[in-house]
C-alpha positions as CSV (number, residue, x, y, z in Angstrom):
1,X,141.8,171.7,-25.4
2,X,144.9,173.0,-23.3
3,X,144.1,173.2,-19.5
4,X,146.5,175.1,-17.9
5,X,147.6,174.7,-14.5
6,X,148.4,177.5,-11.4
7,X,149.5,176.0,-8.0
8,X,149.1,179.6,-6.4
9,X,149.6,180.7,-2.8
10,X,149.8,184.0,-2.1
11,X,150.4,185.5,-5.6
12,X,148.3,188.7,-4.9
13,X,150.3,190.9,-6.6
14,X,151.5,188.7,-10.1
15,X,148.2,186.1,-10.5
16,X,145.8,189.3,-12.5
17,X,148.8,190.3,-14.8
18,X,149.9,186.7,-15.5
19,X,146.3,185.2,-16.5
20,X,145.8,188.4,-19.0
21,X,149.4,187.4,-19.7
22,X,148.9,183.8,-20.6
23,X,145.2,185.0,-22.3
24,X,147.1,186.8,-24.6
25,X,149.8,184.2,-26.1
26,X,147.0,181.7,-25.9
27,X,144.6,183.5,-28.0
28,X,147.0,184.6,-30.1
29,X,148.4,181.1,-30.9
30,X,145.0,179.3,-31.4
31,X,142.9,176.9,-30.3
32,X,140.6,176.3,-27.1
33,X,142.2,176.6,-23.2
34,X,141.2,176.3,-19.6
35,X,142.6,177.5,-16.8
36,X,142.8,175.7,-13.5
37,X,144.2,177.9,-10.3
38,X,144.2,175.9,-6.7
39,X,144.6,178.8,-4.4
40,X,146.5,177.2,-1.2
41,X,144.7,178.9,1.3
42,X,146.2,182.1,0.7
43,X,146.5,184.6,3.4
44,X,147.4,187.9,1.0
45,X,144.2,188.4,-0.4
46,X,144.8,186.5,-3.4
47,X,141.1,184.4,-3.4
48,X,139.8,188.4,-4.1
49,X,142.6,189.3,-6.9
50,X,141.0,185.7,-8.9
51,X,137.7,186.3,-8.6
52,X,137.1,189.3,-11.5
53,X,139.4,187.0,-13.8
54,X,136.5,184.1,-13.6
55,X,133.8,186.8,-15.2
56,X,136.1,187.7,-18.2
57,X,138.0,183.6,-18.9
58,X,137.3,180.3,-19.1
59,X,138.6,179.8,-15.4
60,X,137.9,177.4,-12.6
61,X,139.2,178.7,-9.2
62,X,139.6,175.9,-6.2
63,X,139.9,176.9,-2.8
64,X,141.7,174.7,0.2
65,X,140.4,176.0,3.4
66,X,143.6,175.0,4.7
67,X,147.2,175.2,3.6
68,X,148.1,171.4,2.3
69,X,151.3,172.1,0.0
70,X,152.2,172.4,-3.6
71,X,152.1,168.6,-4.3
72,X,147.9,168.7,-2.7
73,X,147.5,171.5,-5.4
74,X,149.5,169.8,-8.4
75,X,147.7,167.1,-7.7
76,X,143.7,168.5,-7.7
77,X,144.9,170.4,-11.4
78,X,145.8,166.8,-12.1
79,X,142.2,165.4,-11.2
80,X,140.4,168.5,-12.4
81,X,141.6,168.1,-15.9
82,X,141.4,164.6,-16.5
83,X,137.7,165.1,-15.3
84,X,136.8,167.7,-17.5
85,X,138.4,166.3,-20.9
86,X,137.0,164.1,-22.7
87,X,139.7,163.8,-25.4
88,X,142.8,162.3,-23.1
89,X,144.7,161.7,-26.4
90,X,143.8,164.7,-27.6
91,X,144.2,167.3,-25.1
92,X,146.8,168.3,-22.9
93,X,147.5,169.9,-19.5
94,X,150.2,172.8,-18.9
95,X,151.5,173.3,-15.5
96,X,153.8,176.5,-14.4
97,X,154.7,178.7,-11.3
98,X,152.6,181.6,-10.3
99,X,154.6,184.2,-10.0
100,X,156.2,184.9,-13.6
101,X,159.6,182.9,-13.2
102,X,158.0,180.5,-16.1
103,X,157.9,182.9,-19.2
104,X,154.1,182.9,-20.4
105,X,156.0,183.7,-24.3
106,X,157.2,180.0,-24.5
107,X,153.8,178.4,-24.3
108,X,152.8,178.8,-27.9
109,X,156.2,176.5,-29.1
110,X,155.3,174.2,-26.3
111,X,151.8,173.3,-27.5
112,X,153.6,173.2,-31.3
113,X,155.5,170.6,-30.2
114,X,152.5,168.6,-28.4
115,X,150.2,169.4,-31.4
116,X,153.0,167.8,-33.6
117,X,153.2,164.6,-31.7
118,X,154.9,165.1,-28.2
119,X,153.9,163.5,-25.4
120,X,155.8,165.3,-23.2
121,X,157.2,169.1,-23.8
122,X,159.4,169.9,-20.9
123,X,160.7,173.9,-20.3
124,X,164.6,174.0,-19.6
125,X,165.5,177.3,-18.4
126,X,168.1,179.3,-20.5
127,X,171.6,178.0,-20.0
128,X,172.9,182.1,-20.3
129,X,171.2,182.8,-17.5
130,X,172.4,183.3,-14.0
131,X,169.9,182.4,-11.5
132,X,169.7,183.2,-7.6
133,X,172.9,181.6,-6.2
134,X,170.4,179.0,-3.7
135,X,168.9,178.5,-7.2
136,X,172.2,177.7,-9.1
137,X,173.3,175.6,-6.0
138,X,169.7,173.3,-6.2
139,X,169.6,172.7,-10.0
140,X,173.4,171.5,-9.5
141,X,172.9,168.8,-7.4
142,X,169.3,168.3,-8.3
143,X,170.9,166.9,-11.6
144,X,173.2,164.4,-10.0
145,X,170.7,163.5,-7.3
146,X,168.4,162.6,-10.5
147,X,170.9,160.1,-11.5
148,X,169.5,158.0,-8.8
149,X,165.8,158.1,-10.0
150,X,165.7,155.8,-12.8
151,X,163.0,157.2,-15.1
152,X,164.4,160.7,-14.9
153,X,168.3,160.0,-15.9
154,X,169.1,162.4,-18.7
155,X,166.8,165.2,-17.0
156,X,169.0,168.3,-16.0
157,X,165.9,169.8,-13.8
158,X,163.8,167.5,-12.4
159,X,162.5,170.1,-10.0
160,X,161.1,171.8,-12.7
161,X,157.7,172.2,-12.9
162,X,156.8,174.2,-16.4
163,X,155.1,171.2,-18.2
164,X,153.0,170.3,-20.9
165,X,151.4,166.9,-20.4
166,X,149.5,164.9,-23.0
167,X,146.5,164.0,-20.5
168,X,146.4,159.9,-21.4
169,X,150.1,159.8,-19.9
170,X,148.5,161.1,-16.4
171,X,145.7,158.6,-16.5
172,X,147.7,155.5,-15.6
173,X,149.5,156.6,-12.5
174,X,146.2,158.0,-11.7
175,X,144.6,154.7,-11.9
176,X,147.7,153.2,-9.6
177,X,147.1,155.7,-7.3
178,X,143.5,154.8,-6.5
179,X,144.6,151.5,-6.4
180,X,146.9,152.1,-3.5
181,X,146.4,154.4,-1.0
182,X,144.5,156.9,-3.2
183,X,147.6,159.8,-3.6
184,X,149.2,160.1,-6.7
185,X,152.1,162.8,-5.3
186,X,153.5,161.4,-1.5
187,X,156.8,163.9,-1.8
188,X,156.6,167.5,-0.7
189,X,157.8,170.9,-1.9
190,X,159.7,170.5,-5.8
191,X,160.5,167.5,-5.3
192,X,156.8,166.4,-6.0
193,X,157.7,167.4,-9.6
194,X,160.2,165.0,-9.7
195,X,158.0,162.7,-8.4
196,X,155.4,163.4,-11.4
197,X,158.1,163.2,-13.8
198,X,159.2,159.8,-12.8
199,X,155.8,158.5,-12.7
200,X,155.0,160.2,-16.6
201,X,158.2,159.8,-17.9
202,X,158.5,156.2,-18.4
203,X,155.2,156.3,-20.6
204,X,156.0,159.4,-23.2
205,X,157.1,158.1,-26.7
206,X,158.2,161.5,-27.5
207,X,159.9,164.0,-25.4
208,X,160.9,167.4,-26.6
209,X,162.5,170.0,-24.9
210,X,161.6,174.1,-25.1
211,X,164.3,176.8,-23.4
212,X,163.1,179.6,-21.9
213,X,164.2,182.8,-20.0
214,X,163.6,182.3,-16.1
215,X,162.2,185.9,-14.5
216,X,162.8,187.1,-11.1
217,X,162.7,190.4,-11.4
218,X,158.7,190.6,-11.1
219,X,158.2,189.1,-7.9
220,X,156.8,190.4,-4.9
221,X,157.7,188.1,-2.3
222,X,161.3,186.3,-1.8
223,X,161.6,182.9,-3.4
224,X,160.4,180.2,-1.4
225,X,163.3,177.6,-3.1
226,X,165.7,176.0,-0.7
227,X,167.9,174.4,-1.6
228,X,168.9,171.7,1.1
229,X,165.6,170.7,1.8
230,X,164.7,170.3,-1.7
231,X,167.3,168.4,-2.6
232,X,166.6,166.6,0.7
233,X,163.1,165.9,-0.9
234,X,164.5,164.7,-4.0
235,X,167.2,162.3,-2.4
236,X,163.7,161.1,-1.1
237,X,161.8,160.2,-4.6
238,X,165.3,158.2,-5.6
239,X,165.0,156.1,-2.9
240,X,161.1,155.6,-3.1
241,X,160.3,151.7,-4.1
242,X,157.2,152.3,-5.2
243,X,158.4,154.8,-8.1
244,X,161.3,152.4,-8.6
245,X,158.6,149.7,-9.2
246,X,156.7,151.4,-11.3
247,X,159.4,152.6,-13.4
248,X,160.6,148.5,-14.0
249,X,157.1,147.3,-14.7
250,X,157.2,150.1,-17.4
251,X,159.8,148.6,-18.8
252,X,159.0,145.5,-18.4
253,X,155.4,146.2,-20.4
254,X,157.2,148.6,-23.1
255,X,159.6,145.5,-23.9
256,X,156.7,143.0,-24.0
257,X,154.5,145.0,-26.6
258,X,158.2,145.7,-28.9
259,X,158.9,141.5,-28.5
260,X,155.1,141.2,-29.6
261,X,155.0,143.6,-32.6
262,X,158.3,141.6,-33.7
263,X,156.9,138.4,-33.4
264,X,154.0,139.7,-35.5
């Protein structure tokens, strides 16, 4: 099973065309899917748009009453998929944006990758393309900035959130996070993809990449990307402890099991 994942507020106007749109490549590929959509308290009429859609495809819509950010949303797919699998190994989850700047078309090669052994399929946007110039500016320094996050070095957009996730990998920092104080994302705005990353990363035996064209030509609303505060945000996950923590006990456990399996 694929579960894909919508963090949507208001997306009136693109959330109908991209469901058919993700329908389409999905049935055409193979193999059984279900959407997830968190609608952020959306104020455009966006709760109305959704509803036909859960009639026609396998689609759960959650509502927040109340606006409580993209890393609240990211977060409930999270939960919501790891509760309705019952195959972690097996299944994955799929996360994009809302508003066709992910291309829909490079989902089939992601879920080739994941169905050949990937933990971890990560969607690079086109290195041709040229990109809103607040854009440009973000994914610049969001690459050196990610130099300071241990378990993302070598990841040129950590802000990026078009993912496919093998669902064990999510169970852990799940687990970590109920242990705690019961949050698995604590960093706002993009940078809570980041913050995923660095918590998923550590665990993936196998990462693969998949470029795709970025689209802004189909929104309806300007682009809420900003480029100072997100890279403020990110500066943030580099210094957090806890995920700096996390990412040495990784270690720590990864080079344990290898001195164990050589002893053996």
């Amino acid at each position: 099973m694929i579960y894909i994942g919508l963090p949507v507020h208001d997306e009136r106007h693109t959330i109908g065309p991209l469901l058919w749109r993700i329908r389409k490549v999905l049935v055409e590929q193979g193999g059984d899917f279900h959407l997830v959509v968190v609608d952020d308290a959306s104020g455009d009429g966006t709760d109305q748009a959704l509803e036909p859609y859960r009639r026609i495809l396998p689609l759960t819509l959650i509502h927040h009453d109340t606006r409580r950010g993209y890393a609240a949303s990211l977060e409930r797919i999270v939960r919501e998929a790891l509760e309705r699998s019952a195959y972690h190994r097996r299944d994955a989850l799929l996360t994009l944006q809302a508003d066709f700047t992910d291309a829909p078309e490079a989902i089939p090669e992601m879920i080739r990758h994941f169905r050949s052994g990937a933990d971890l399929v990560l969607g690079v946007p086109r290195p041709d393309q040229r990109p809103p110039a607040s854009v440009r500016l973000g994914r610049a320094g969001a690459s050196l900035l990610s130099r300071s996050i241990p378990a993302t070095r070598g990841v040129e957009d950590p802000l990026g959130g078009f993912r496919l996730y093998r669902l064990f990998m999510l169970e852990r920092p799940l687990r970590e996070a109920s242990d705690a104080d019961g949050r698995l994302l604590h960093h706002q705005g993009w940078a809570a993809n980041a913050e995923m990353l660095a918590r998923v990363l550590p665990r993936a035996r196998r990462v693969e990449e998949v470029e795709f064209p970025l689209t802004y030509t189909r929104r309806y609303r300007e682009s809420r990307f900003r480029a100072l505060p997100e890279l403020w945000g990110l500066l943030r996950v580099g210094m957090d402890r806890g995920l700096r923590r996390a990412a040495r006990g990784e270690e720590e456990r990864e080079a344990a099991l290898e001195a164990g399996s050589g002893s053996g």
